[in-house]
C-alpha positions in Angstrom: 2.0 -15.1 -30.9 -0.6 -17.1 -31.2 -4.6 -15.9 -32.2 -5.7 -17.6 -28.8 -2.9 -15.7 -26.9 -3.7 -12.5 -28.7 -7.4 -13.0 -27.6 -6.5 -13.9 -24.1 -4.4 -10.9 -23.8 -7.1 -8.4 -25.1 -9.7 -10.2 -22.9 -7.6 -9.6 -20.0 -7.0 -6.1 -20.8 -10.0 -5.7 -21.2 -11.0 -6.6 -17.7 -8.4 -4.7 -16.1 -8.7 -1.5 -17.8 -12.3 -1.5 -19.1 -12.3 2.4 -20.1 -8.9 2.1 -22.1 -7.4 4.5 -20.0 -3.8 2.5 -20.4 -4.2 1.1 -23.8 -1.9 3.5 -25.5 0.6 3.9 -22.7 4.4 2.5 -22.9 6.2 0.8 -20.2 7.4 3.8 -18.4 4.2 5.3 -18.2 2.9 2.6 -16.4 5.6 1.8 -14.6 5.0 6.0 -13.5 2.2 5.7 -12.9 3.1 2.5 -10.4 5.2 4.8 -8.1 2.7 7.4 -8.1 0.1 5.4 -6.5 2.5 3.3 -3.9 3.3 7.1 -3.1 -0.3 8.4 -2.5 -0.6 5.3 -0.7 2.6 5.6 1.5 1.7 9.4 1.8 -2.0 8.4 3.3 -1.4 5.8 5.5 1.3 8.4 6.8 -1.1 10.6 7.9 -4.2 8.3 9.1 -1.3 7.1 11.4 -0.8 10.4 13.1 -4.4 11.4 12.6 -4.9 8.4 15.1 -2.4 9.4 17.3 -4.3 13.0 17.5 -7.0 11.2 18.4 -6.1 9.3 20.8 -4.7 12.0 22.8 -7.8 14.0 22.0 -10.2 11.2 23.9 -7.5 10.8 26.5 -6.4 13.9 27.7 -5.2 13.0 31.3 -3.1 10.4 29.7 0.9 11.1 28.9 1.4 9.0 25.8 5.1 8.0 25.2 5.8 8.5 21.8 9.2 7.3 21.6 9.5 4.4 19.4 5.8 4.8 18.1 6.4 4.1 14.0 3.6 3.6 11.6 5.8 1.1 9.8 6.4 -1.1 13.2 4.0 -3.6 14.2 2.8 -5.2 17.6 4.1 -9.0 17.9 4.4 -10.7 21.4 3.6 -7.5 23.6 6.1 -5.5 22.3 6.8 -3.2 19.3 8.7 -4.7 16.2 9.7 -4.0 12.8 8.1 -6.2 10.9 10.0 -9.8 9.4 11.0 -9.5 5.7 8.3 -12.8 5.4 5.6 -10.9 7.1 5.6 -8.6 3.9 4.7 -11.6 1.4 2.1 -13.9 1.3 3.3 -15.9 -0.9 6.1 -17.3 1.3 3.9 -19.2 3.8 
């Protein structure tokens, strides 16, 4: 490698782990570390979801909401409930 690449590297590092906290860390650490997060998050948005539906049923109590079908990971496209398109998920493909 080259002193300029080495340089970028650390530079880069050093913006996105400023404390150091990963410096020492191997691959499957990280890589751990990785799927513990995109769990929390899974795990949180999980239970906003059905925190809102409490809600909801909460501030409308006369109302008998169907349930059947309701999915946290299902979307709202044209008026009616869908799973979302493999291409919805990235970006980078549009």
């Amino acid at each position: 490698m080259k002193s300029a690449e080495v340089t970028l590297i650390s530079q880069e590092e050093q913006k996105l782990d400023p404390v150091r906290r990963y410096a020492w860390s191997d691959r499957v650490e990280l890589i751990k570390k990785i799927i513990d997060v995109e769990e929390a998050m899974i795990a949180a948005t999980n239970s906003q979801f059905h925190n809102a539906v409490a809600q909801l049923r909460i501030l409308n109590p006369n109302v008998e909401f169907v349930v059947d079908g309701l999915d946290e990971d299902k979307e709202v496209r044209e008026g009616r409930i869908a799973t979302p398109h493999d291409d919805d998920l990235s970006p980078d493909d549009h």
